[in-house]
MILUMMI-269581 format. One record per residue (C-alpha): z negated, y, x. Coordinates in steps of 0.02 Angstrom, whole numbers, plus 50000, padded with zeros to 5 digits. Last residue first. Layout:
! MILUMMI-269581
ZYX;...
//
This chain:
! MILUMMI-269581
487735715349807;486775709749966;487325711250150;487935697050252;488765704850440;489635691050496;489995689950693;491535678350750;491955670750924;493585662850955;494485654851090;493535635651083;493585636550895;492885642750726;491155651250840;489775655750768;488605672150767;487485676850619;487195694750516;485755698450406;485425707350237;483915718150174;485325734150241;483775734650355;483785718150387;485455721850459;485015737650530;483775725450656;485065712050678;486375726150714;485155733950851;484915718850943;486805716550951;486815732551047;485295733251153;486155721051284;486495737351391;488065734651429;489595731951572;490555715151567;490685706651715;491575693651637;490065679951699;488885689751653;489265692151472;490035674751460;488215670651527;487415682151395;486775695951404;484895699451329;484195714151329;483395713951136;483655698551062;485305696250943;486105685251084;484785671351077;485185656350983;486965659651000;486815658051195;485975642251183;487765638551044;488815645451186;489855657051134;491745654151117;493185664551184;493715679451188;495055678751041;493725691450916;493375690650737;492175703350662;491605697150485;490815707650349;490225695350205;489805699650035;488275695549936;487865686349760;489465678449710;490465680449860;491395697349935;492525691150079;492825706750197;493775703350345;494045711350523;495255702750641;495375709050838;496975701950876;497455697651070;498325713251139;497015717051264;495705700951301;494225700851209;492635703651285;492655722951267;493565724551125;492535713351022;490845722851051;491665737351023;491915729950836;490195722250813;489495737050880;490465751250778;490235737850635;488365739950632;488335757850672;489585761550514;488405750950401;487225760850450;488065779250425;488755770950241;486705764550185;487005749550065;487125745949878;488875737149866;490545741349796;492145729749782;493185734149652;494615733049805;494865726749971;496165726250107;495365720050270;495955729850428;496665721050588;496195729050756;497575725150888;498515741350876;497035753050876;496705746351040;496845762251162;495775769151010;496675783550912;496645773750731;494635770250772;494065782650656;495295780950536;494785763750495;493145772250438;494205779050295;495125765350207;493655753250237;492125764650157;493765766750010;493895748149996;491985743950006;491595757849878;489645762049919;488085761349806;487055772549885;485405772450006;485845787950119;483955791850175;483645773950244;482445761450156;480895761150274;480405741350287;481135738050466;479965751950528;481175762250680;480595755650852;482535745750871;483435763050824;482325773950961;482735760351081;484555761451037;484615780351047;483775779751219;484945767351283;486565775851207;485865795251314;485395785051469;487265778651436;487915796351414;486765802051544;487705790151680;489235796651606;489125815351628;488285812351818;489935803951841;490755819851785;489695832251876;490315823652039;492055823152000;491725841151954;490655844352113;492155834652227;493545845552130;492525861952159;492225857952359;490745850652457;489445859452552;488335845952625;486965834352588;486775839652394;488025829052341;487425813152397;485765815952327;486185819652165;487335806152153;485845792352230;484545801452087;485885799351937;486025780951987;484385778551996;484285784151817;485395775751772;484655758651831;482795764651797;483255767751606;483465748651577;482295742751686;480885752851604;481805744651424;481695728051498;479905729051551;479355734551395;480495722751278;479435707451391;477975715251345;478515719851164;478825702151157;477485694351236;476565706351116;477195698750967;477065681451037;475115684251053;474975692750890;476025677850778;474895663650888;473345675650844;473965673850675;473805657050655;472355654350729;471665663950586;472535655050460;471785638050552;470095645150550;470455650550347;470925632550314;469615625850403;468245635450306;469275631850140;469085611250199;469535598950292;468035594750361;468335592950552;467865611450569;469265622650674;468505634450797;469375649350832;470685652050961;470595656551151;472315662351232;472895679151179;471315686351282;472035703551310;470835711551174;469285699451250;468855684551104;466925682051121;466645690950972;467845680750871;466985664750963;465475669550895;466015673250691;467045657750703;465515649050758;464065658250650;465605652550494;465685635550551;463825633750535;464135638650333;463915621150261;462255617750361;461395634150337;461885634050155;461005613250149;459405621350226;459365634150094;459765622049969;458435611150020;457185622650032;457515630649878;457715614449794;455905609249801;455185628949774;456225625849598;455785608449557;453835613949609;454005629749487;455065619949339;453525605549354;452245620949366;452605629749184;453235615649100;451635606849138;450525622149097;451275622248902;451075606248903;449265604848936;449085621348835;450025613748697;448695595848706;447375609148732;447785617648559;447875602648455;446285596048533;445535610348434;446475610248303;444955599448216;445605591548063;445485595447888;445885589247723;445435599947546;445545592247368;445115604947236;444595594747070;444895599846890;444125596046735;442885583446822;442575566146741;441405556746866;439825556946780;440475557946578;441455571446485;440955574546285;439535589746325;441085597746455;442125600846337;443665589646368;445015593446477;446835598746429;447915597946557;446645591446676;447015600346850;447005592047032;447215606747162;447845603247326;447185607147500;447875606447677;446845611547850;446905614348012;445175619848078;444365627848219;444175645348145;445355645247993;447215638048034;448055634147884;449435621047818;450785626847706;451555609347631;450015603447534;449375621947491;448135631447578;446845646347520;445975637047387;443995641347424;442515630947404;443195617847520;443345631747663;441665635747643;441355614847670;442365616247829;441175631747905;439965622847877;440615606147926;440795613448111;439145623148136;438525605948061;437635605347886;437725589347853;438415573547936;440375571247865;440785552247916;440665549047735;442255561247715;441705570847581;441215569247367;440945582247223;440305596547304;439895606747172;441045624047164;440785622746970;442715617146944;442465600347073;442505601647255;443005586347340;442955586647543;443785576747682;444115574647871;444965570247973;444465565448166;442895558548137;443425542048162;444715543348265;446645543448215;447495525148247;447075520648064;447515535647970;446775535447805;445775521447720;445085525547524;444645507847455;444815511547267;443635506947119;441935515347241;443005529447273;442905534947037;443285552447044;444305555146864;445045571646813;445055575646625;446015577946457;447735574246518;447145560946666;447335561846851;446475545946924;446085552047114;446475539347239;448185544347229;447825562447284;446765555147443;447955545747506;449105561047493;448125571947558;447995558847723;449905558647736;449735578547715;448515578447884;449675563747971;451045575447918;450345590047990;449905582048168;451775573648171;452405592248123;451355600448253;451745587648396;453875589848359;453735607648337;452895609248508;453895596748589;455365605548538;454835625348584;454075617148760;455865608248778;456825624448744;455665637948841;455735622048995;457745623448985;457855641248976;456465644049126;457405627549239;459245636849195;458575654049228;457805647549394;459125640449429;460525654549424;459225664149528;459125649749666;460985647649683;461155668549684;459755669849809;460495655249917;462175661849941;461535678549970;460245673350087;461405662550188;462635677550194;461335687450271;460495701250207;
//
């Protein structure tokens, strides 16, 4: 099923309990409203016919010709009728338009002879609706000392047909039964057609997705001029195929720097190899040999390590997670670099009641970098300065070198992976370019980051910000 079809049957099922509630409802009002207008024409006519009747203690008086006896006007003529029964089950008097002994009347004046209604409880018998009320004397007189028209009690019945009563329900019974069906067949084709319309952008999105080839990082979906959710979602969409298609430019681009990377050593290593094996040589030419092999793996050996470092999930919380003492972490890793041909120019921070939750072997690769970073592009016996400023929320690691300023292009850039800047190249400075990209990658992994400025024309500084 499509997702016109689902769309549409849930639209068209919620209205077609709305149209069958709403036609149960009316047909439920209309009927109550037509049956209590038809019974209180039939009790306004009881009522005539009550009044008419003089109502005495010692006897009940029938005496039309003294009273003019005129029921509902707008009802036909034969439409209610009448009948007096007196206490002896004679038929006292009847609607004068009542003609004999009709299939109809007959079964009316059997109905006379019998009380089975009362004037607020009508009755259906056969094809009649009917009300009756009972006039009783209180205390009639014997029946030698009454005259013509004294009665001790008279049983008034009114009828009318509920015949035309029945087709005027089944009439409207039949209209709310077709109008709801021909409203709901109307708006099923136009709701169907209006879901095809409104979802279009959908079949396009849905085509042009399909038509999208896995190296294709150039087509994008269809955006609808109507700004709406569908838009919104094409433009998402779009979106992320501009994230994806920079993403892999990247890991293209880190591809084909990484291959170029290993090649140069590894070249290297071949050329060495080479050399030595095309004649005998002696044990100080193999060992100065061996040794330059010895470095060339040692930087295969940093490249590899780096790459591994930079493909490691950003998100993974390290192994040594602790909350570390910032002066003791100081007091010791200065140690390690107290036998460095610079140990003299490196200028340790003194801190104290300073801890931080961090990862101690990461945040010793981060300031290995940062720090070797400095020696090599600052001049010997300048200062290498290394502070710690803890702030409110975070506390700042800074490396501060004397080789001179970075450019602020250069800035922009210098944490990417393989990237050397012209300072870099300029100096002749040997490297990989991997290093810097690693400390912006254990820096969000410390969930801090690290930045690059320069105070003045001779000075570079790299902040390490890490969260407290």
């Amino acid at each position: 099923m499509t997702l016109v079809d689902r769309v549409s049957a849930f639209f068209l099922a919620a209205l077609a309990v709305c149209l069958v509630t709403l036609s149960a409802v009316m047909y439920l009002v209309i009927e109550h409203y037509i049956y209590a207008r038809f019974d209180g024409q039939l009790r306004g006519s009881l009522h005539v016919l009550a009044a008419v009747i003089e109502a005495e203690e010692d006897s009940i008086k029938w005496q039309p010709l003294e009273h003019a006896i005129e029921l509902w006007r707008d009802q036909a003529p034969e439409d209610i009728r009448w009948v007096l029964v007196g206490e002896k089950g004679q038929v006292i008097d009847q609607t004068t338009h009542h003609h004999g002994p009709h299939e109809i009347d007959a079964d009316l004046l059997s109905l006379a002879h019998t009380r089975m209604a009362t004037a607020n409880d009508p009755i259906e018998i056969g094809k009649w609706r009917c009300l009756q009320e009972e006039i009783v004397a209180l205390d009639p007189l014997p029946e030698s000392e009454r005259e013509e028209d004294d009665f001790e009690r008279i049983l008034v019945t009114v009828a009318r047909p509920a015949k035309q009563l029945e087709v005027d329900m089944f009439r409207l019974g039949v209209l709310f039964t077709l109008l709801p069906l021909v409203m709901w067949i109307v708006a099923a084709l136009l709701g169907r057609a209006f879901c095809r319309r409104a979802l279009r952008p959908v079949h396009d999105i849905a085509k042009q997705a399909h038509r999208i080839e896995p190296n294709d990082f150039s087509s994008r979906l269809p955006v609808s001029s109507q700004r709406d959710e569908l838009a919104d979602m094409a433009e998402a969409f779009n979106g992320l195929l501009d994230r994806l298609e920079q993403s892999f430019l990247r890991q293209q681009a880190f591809a084909g720097d990484a291959a170029h990377q290993l090649k140069t050593p590894l070249t290297a290593l071949r050329g060495q190899i080479d050399v030595a094996l095309l004649r005998s040589r002696s044990p100080e030419e193999y060992q100065r040999t061996l040794h330059t092999l010895s470095e060339q793996t040692l930087q295969l050996q940093h490249i590899i390590e780096a790459l591994l470092m930079l493909a490691r999930d950003d998100q993974e919380q390290p192994d040594d997670w602790q909350s570390v003492d910032l002066g003791e972490w100081f007091a010791s890793y200065r140690v390690l670099w107290s036998n460095h041909a610079r140990a003299g120019d490196l200028h340790w921070p003194s801190v104290a009641g300073w801890s931080v939750p961090t990862s101690p072997g990461l945040l010793q690769v981060v300031l290995d970098n940062l720090v070797e970073n400095a020696v090599k592009f600052s001049p010997v016996g300048s200062p290498i300065e290394i502070t710690c400023d803890p702030q409110r929320d975070h506390v700042e690691i800074s490396v501060i070198n004397e080789g001179g300023s970075i450019r602020a292009e250069d800035q922009e850039r210098i944490f990417e992976p393989f990237y050397r800047s012209e300072m870099a190249r300029r100096q002749g400075v040997a490297g990989t370019g991997l290093g810097l990209a690693m400390v912006a990658r254990i820096a969000r992994r410390l969930q801090g980051n690290v930045r690059v400025d320069s105070p003045n024309a001779s000075k570079s500084r790299f902040t390490l910000q890490i969260p407290t």
